[in-house]
BAVEX-301968 format. One record per atom (N, C-alpha, C, O, CB): residue number from 1; atom name; x, y, z. Coordinates in nm, 4 decimals, decimal comma, m for minus. Glycine has a CB too. Layout:
<rs>
<r n="NUM" atom="CA" px="X" py="Y" pz="Z"/>
...
</rs>
This chain:
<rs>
<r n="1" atom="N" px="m3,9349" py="22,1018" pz="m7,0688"/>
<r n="1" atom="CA" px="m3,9453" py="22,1772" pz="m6,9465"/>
<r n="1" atom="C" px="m4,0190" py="22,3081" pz="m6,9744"/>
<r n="1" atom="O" px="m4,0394" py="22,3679" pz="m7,0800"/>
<r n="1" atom="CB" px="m3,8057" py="22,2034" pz="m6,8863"/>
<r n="2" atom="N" px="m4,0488" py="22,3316" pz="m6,8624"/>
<r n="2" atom="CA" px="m4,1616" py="22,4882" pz="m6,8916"/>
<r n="2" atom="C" px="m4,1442" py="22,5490" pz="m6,7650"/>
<r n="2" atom="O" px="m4,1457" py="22,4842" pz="m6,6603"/>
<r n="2" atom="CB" px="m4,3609" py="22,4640" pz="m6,9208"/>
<r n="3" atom="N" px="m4,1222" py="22,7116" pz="m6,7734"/>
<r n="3" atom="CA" px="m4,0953" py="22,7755" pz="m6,6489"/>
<r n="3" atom="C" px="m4,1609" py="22,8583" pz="m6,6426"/>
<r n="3" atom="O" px="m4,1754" py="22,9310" pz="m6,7409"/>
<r n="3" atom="CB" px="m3,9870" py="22,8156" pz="m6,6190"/>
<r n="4" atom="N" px="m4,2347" py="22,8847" pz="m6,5124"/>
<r n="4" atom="CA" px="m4,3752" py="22,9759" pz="m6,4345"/>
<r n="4" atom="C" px="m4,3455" py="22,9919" pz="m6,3399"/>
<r n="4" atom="O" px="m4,2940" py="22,9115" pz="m6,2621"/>
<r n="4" atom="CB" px="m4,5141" py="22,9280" pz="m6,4125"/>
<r n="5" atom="N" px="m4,3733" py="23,1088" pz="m6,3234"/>
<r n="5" atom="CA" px="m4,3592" py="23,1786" pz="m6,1605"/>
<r n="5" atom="C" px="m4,2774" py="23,1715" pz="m6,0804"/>
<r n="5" atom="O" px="m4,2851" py="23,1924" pz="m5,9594"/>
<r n="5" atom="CB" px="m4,4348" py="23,1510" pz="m6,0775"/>
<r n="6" atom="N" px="m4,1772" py="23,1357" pz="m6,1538"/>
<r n="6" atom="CA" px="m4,0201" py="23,0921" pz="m6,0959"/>
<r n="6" atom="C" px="m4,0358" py="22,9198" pz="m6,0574"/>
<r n="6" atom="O" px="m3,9585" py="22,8667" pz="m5,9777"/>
<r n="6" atom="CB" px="m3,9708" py="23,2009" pz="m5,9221"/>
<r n="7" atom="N" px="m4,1347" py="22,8519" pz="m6,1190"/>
<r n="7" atom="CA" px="m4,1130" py="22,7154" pz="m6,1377"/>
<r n="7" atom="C" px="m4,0561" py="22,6701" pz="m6,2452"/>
<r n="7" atom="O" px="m4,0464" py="22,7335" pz="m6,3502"/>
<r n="7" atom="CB" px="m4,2121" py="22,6550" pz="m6,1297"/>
<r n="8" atom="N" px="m4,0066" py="22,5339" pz="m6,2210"/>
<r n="8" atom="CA" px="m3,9710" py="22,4690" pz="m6,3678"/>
<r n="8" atom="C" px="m4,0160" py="22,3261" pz="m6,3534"/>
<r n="8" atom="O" px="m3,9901" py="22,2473" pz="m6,2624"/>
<r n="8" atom="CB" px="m3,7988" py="22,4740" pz="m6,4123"/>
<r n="9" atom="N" px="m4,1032" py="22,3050" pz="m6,4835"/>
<r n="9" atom="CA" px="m4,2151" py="22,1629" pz="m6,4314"/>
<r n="9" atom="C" px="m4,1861" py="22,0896" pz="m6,5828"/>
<r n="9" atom="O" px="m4,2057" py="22,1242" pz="m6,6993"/>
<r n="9" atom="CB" px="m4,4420" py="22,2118" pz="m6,3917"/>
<r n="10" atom="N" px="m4,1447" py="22,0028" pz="m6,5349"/>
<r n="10" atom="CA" px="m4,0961" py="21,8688" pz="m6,6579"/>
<r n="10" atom="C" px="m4,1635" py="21,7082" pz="m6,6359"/>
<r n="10" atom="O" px="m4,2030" py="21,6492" pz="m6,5353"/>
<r n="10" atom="CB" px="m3,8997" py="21,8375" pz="m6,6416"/>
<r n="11" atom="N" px="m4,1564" py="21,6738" pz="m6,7667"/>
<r n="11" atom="CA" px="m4,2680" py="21,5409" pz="m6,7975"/>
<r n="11" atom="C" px="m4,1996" py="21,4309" pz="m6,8783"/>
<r n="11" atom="O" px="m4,1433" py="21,4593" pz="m6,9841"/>
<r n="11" atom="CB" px="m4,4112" py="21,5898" pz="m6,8959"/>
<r n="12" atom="N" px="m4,2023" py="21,3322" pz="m6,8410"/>
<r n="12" atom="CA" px="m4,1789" py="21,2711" pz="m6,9625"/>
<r n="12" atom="C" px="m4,0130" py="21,2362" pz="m6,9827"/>
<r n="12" atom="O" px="m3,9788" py="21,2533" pz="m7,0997"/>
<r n="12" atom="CB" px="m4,2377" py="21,3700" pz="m7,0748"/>
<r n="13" atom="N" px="m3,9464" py="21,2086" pz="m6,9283"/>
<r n="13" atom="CA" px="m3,7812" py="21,2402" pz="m6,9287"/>
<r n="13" atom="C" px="m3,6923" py="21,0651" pz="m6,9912"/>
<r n="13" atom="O" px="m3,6284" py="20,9976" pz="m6,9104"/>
<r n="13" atom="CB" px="m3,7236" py="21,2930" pz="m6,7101"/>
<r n="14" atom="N" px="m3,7026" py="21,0370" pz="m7,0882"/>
<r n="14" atom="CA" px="m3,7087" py="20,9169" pz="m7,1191"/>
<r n="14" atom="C" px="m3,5130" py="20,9119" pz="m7,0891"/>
<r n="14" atom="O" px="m3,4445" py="21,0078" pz="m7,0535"/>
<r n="14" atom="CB" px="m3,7962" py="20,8855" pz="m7,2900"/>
<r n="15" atom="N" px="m3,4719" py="20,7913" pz="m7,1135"/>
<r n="15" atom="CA" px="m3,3030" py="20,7664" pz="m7,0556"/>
<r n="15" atom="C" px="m3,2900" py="20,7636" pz="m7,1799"/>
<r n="15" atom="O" px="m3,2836" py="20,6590" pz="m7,2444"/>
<r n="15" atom="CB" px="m3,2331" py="20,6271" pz="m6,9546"/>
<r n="16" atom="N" px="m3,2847" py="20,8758" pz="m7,2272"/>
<r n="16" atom="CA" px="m3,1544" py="20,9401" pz="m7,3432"/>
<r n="16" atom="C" px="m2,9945" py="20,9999" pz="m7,3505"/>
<r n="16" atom="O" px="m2,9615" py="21,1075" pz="m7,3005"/>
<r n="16" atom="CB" px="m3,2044" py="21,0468" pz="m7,3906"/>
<r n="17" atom="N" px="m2,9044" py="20,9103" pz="m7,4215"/>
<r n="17" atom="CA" px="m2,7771" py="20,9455" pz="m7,3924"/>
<r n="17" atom="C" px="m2,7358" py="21,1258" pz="m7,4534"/>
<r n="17" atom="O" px="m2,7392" py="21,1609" pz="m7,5713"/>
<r n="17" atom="CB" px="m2,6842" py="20,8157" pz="m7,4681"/>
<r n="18" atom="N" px="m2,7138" py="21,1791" pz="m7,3816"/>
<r n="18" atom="CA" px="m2,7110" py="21,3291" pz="m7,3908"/>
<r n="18" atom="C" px="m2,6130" py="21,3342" pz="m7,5064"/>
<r n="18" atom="O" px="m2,6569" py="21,4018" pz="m7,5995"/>
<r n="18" atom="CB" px="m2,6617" py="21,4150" pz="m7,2478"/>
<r n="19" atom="N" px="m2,5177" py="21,2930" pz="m7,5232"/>
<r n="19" atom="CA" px="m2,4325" py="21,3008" pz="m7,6222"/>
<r n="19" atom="C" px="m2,4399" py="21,2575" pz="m7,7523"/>
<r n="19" atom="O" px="m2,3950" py="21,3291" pz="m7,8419"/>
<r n="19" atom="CB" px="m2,3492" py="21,2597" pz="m7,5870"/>
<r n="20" atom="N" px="m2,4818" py="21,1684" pz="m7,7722"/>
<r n="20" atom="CA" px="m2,5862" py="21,1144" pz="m7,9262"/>
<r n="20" atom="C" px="m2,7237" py="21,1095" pz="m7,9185"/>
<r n="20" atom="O" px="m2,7787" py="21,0574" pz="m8,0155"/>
<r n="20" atom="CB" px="m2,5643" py="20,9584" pz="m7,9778"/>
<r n="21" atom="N" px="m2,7933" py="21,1491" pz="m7,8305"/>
<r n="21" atom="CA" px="m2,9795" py="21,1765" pz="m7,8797"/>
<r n="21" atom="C" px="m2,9760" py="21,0341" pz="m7,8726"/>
<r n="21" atom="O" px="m3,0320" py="21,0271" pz="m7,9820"/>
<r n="21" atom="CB" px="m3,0475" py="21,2624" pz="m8,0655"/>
<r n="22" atom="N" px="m2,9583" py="20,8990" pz="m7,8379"/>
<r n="22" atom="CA" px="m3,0041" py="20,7550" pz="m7,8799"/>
<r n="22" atom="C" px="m3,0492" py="20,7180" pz="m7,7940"/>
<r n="22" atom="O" px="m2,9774" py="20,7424" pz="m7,6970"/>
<r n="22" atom="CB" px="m2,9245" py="20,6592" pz="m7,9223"/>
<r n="23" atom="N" px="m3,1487" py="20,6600" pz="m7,7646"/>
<r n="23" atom="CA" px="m3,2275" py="20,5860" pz="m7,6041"/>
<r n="23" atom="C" px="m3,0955" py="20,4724" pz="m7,6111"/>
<r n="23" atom="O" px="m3,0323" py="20,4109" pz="m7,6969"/>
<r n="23" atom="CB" px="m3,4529" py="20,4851" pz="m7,6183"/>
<r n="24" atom="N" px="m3,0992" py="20,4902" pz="m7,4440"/>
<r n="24" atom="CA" px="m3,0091" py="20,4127" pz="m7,3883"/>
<r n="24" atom="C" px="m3,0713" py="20,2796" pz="m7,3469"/>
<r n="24" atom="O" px="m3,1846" py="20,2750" pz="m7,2991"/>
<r n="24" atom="CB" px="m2,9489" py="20,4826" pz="m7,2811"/>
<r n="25" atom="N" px="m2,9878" py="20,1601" pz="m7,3680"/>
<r n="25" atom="CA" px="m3,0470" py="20,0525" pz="m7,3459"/>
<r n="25" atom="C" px="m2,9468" py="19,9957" pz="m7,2181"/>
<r n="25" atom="O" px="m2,8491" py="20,0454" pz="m7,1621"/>
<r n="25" atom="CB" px="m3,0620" py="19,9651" pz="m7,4850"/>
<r n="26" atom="N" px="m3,0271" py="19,8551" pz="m7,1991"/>
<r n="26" atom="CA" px="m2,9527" py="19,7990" pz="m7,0849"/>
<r n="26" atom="C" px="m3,0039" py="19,7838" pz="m6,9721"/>
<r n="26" atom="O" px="m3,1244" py="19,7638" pz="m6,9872"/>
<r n="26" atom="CB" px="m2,8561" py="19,8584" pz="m7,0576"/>
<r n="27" atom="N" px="m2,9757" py="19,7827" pz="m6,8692"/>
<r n="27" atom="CA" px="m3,0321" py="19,7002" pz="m6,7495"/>
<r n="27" atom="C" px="m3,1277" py="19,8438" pz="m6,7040"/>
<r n="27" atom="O" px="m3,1243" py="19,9581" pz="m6,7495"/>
<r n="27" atom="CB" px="m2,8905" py="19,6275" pz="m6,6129"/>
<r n="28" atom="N" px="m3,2319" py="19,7677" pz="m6,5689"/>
<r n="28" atom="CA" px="m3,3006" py="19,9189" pz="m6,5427"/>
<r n="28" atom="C" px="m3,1775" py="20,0159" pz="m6,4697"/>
<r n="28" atom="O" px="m3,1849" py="20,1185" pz="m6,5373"/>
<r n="28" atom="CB" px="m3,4557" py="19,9043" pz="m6,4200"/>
<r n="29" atom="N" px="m3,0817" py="20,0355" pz="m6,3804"/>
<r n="29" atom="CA" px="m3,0180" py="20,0724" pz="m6,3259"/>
<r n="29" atom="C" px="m2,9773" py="20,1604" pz="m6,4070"/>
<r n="29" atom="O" px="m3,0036" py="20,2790" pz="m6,3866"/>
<r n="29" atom="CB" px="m2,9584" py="20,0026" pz="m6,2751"/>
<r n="30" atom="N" px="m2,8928" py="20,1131" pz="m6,5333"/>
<r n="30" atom="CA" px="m2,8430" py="20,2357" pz="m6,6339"/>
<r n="30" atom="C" px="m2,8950" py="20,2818" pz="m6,6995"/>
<r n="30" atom="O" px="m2,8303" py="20,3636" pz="m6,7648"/>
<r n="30" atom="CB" px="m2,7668" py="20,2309" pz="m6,7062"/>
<r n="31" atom="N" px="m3,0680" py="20,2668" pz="m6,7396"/>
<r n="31" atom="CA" px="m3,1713" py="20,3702" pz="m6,8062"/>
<r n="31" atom="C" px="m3,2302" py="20,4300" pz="m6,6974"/>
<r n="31" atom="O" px="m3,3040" py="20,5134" pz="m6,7498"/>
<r n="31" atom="CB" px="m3,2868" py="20,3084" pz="m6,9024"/>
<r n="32" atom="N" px="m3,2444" py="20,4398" pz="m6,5687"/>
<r n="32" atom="CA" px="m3,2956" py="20,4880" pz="m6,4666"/>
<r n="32" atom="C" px="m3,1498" py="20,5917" pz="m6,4493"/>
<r n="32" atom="O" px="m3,1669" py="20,7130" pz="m6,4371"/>
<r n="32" atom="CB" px="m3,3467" py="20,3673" pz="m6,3460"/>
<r n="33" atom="N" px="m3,0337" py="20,5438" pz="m6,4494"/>
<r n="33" atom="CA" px="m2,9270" py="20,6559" pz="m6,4050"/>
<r n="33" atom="C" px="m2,9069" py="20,8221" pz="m6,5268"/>
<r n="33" atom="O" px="m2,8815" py="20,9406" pz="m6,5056"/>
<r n="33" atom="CB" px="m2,7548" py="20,5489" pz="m6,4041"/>
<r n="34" atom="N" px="m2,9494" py="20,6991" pz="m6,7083"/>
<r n="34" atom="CA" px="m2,9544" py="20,8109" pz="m6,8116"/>
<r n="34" atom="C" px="m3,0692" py="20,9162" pz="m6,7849"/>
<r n="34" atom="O" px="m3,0613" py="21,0363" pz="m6,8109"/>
<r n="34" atom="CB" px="m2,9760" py="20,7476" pz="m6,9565"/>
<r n="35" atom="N" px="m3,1928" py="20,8418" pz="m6,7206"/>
<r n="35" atom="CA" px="m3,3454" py="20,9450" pz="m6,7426"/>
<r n="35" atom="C" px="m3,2306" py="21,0771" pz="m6,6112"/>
<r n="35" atom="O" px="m3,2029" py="21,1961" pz="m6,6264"/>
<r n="35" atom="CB" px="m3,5901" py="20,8300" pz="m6,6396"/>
<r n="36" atom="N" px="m3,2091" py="21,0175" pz="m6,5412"/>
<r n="36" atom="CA" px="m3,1903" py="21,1173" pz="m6,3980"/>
<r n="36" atom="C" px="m3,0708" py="21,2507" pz="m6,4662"/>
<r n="36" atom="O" px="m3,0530" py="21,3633" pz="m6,4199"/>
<r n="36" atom="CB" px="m3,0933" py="20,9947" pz="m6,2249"/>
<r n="37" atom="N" px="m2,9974" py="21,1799" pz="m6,6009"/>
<r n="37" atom="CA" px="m2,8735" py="21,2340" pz="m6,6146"/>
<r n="37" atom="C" px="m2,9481" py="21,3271" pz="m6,7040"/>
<r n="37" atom="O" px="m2,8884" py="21,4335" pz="m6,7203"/>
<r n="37" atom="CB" px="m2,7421" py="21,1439" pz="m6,6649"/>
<r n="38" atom="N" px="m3,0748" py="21,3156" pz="m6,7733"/>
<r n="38" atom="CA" px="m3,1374" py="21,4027" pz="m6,8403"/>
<r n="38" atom="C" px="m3,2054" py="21,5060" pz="m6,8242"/>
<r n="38" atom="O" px="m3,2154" py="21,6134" pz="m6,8835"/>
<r n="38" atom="CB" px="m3,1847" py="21,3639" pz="m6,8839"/>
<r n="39" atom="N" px="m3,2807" py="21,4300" pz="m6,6789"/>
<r n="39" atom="CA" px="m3,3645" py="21,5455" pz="m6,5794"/>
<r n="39" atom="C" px="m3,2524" py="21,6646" pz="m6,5177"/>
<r n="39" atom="O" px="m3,2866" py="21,7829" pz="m6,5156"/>
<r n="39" atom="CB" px="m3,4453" py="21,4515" pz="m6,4226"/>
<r n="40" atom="N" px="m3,1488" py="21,6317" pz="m6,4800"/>
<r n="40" atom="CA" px="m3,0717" py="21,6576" pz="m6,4497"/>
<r n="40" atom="C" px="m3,0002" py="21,8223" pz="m6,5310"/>
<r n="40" atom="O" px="m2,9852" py="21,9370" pz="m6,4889"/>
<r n="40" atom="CB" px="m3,0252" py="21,5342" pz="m6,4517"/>
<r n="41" atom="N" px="m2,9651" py="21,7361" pz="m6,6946"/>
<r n="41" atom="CA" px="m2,9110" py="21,8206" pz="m6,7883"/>
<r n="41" atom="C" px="m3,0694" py="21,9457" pz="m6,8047"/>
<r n="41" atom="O" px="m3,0685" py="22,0679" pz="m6,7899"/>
<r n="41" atom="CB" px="m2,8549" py="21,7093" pz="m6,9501"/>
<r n="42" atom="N" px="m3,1498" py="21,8835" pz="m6,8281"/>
<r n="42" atom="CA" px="m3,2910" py="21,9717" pz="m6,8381"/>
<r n="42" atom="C" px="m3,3077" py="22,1157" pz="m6,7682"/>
<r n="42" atom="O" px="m3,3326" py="22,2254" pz="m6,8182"/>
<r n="42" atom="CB" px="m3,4065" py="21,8853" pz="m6,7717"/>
<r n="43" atom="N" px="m3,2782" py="22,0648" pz="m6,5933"/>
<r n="43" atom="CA" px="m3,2874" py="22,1246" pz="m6,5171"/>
<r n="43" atom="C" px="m3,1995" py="22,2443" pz="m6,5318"/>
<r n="43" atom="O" px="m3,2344" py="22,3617" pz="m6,5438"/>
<r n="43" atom="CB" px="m3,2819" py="22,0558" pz="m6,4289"/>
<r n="44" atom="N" px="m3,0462" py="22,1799" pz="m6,5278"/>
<r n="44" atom="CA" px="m2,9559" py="22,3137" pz="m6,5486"/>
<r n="44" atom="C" px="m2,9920" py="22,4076" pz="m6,7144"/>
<r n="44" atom="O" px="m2,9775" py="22,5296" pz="m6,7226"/>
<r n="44" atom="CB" px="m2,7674" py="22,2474" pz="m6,5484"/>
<r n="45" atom="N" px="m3,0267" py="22,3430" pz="m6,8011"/>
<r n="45" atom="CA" px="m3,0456" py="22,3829" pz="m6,8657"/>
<r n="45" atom="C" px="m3,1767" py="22,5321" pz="m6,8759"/>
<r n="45" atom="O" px="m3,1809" py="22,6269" pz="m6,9543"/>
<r n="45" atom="CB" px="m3,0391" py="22,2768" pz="m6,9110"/>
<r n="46" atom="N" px="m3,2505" py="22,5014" pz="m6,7823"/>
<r n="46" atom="CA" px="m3,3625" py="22,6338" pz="m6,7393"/>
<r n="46" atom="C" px="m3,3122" py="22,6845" pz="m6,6062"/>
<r n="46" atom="O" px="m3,3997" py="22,7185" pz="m6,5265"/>
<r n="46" atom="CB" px="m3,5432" py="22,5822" pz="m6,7151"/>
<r n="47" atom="N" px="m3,1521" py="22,6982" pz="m6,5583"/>
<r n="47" atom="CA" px="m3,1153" py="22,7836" pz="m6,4459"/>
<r n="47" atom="C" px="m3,1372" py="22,7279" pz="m6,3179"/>
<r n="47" atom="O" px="m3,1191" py="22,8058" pz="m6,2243"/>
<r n="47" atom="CB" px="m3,1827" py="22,9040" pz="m6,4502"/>
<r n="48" atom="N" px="m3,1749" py="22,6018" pz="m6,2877"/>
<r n="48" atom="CA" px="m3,2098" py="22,5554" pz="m6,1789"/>
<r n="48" atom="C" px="m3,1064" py="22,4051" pz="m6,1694"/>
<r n="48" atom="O" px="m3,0099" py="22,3825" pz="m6,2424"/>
<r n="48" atom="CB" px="m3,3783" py="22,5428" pz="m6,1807"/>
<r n="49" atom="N" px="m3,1582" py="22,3166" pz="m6,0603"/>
<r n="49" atom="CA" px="m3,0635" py="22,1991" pz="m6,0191"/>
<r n="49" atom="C" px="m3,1519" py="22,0710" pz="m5,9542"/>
<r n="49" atom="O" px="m3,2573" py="22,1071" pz="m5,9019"/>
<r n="49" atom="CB" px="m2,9484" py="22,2586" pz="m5,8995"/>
<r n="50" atom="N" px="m3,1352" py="21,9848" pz="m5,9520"/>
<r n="50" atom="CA" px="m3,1498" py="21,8513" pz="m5,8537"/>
<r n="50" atom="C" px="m3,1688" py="21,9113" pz="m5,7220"/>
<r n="50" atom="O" px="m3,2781" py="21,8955" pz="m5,6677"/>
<r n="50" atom="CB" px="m3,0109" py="21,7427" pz="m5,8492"/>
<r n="51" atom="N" px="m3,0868" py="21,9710" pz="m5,6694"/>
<r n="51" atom="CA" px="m3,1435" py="21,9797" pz="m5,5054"/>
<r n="51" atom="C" px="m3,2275" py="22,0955" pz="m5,4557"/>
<r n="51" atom="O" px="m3,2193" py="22,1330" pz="m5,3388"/>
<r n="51" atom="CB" px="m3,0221" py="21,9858" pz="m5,4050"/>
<r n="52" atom="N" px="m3,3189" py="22,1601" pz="m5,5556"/>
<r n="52" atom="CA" px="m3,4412" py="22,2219" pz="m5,5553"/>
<r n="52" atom="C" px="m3,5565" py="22,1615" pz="m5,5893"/>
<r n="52" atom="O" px="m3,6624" py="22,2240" pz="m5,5845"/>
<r n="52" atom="CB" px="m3,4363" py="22,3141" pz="m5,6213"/>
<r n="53" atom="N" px="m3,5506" py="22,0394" pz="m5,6259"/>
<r n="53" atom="CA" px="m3,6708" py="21,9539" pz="m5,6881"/>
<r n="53" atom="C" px="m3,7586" py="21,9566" pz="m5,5509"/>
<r n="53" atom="O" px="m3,6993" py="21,9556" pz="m5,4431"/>
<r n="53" atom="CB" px="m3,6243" py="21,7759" pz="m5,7521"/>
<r n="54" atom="N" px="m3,9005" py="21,9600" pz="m5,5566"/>
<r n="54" atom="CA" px="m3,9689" py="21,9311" pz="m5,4870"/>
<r n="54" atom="C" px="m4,0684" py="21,8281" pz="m5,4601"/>
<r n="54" atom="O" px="m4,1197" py="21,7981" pz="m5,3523"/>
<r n="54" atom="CB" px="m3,9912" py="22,0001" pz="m5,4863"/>
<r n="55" atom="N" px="m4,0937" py="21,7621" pz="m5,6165"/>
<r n="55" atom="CA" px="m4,1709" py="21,6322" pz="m5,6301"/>
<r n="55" atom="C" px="m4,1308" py="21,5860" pz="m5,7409"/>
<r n="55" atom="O" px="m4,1107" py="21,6639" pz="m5,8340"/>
<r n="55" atom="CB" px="m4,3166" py="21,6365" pz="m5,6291"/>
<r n="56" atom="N" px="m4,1090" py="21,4409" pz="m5,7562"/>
<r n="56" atom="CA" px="m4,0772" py="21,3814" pz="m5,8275"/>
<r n="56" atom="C" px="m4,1597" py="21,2371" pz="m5,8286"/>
<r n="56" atom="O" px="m4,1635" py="21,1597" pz="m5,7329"/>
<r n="56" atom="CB" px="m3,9549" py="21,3913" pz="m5,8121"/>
<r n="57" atom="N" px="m4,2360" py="21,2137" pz="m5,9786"/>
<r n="57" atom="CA" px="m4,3015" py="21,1131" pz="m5,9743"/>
<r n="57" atom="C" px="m4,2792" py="21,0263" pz="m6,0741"/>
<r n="57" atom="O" px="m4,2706" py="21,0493" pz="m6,1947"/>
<r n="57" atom="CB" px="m4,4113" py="21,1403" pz="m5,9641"/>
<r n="58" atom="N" px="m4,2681" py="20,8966" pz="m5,9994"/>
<r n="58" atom="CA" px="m4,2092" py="20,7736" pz="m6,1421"/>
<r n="58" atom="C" px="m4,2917" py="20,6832" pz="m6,1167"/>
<r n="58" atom="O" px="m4,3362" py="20,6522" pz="m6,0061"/>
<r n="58" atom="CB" px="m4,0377" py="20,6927" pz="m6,1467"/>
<r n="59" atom="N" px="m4,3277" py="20,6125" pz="m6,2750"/>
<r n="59" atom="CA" px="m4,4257" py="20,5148" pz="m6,2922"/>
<r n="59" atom="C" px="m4,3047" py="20,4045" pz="m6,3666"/>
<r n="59" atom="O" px="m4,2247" py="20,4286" pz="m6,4570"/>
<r n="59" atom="CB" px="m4,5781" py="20,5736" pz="m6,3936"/>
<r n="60" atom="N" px="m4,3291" py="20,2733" pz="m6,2867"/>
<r n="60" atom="CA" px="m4,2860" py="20,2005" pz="m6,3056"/>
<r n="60" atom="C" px="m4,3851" py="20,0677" pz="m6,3275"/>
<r n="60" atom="O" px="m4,4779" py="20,0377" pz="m6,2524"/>
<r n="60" atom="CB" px="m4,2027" py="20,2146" pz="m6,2292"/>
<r n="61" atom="N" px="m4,3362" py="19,9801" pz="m6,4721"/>
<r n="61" atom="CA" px="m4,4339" py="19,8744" pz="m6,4649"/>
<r n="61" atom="C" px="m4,4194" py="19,7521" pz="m6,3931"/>
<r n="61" atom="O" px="m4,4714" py="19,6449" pz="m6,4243"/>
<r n="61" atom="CB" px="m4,4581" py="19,8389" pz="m6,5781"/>
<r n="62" atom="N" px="m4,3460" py="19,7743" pz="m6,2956"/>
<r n="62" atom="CA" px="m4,3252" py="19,6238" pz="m6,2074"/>
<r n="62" atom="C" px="m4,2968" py="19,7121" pz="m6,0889"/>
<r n="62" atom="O" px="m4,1983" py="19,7854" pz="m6,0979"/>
<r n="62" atom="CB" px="m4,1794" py="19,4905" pz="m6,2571"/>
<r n="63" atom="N" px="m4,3863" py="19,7163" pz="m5,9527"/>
<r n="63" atom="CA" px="m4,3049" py="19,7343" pz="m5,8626"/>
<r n="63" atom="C" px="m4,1987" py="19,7332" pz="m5,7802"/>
<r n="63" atom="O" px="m4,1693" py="19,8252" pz="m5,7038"/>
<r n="63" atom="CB" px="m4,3252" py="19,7284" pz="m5,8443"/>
<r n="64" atom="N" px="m4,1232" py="19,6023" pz="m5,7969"/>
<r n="64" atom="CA" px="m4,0269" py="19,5423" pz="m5,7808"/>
<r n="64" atom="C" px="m3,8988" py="19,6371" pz="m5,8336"/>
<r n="64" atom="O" px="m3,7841" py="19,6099" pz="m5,7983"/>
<r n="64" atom="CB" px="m4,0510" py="19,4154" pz="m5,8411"/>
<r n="65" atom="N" px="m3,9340" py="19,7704" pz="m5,9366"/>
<r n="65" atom="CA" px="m3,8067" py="19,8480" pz="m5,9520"/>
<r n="65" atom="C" px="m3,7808" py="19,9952" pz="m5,8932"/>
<r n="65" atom="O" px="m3,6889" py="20,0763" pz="m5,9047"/>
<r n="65" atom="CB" px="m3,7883" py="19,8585" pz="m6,0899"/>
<r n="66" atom="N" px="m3,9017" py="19,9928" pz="m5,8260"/>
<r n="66" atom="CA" px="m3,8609" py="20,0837" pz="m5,7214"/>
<r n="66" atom="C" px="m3,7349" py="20,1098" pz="m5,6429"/>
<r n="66" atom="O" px="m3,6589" py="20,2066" pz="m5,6477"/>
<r n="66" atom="CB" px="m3,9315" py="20,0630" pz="m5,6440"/>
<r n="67" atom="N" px="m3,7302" py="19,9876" pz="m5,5606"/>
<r n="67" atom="CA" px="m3,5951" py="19,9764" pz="m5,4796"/>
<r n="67" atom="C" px="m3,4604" py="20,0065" pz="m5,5763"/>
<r n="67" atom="O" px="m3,3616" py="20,0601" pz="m5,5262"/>
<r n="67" atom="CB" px="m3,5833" py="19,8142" pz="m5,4137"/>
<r n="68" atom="N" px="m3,4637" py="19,9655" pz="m5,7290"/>
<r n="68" atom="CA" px="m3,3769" py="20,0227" pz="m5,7527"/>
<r n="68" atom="C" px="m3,3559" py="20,1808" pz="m5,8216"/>
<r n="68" atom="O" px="m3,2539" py="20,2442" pz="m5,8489"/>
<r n="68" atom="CB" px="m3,3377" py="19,9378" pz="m5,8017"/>
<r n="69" atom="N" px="m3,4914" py="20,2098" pz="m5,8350"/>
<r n="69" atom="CA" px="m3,5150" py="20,3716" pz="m5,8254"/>
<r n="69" atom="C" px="m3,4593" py="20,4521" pz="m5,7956"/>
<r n="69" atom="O" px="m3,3890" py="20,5391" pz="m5,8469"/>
<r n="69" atom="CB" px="m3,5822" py="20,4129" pz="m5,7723"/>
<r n="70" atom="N" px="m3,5140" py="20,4028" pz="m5,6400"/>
<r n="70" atom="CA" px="m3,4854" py="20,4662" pz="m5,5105"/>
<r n="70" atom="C" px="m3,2978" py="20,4957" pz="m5,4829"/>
<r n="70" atom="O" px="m3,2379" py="20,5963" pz="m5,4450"/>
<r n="70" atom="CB" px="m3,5585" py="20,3491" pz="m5,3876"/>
<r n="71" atom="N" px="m3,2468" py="20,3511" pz="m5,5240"/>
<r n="71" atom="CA" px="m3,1068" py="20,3672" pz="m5,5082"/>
<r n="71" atom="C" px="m3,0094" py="20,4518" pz="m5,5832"/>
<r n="71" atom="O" px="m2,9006" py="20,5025" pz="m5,5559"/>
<r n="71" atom="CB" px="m3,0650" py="20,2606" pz="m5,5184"/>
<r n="72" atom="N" px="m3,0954" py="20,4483" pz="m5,6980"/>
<r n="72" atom="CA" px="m2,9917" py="20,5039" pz="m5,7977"/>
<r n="72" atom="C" px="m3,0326" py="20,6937" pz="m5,7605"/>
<r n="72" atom="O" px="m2,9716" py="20,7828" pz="m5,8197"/>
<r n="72" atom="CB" px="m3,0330" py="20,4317" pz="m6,0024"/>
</rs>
């Protein structure tokens, strides 16, 4: 994360279990819920939160996992 002008702009947020550093494996649902739990920890971590985000962009290699993106 990197903070400017009272932004905070992050890249890259892979579904890492916060508590042991280990990429989390398993279905997309629970590496899509770890990346969010990271963006998440990131965020508070530079003074800010989830419900200030203003854009958020995910690349997914099958469209088809959007919908569960979206849900989680």
């Amino acid at each position: 994360m990197t903070k400017a002008n009272g932004f905070v702009f992050g890249s890259g947020t892979p579904p890492f279990d916060l508590e042991t550093g280990k990429f989390v494996c398993g279905d997309f649902e629970t590496q899509t819920e770890a990346s969010l739990k990271a963006v998440q920890h990131c965020l508070e971590s530079a003074g800010t939160s989830l419900d200030k985000v203003v854009m958020v962009r995910v690349y997914a290699s099958n469209a088809g996992y959007y919908q569960t993106i979206n849900w989680v």
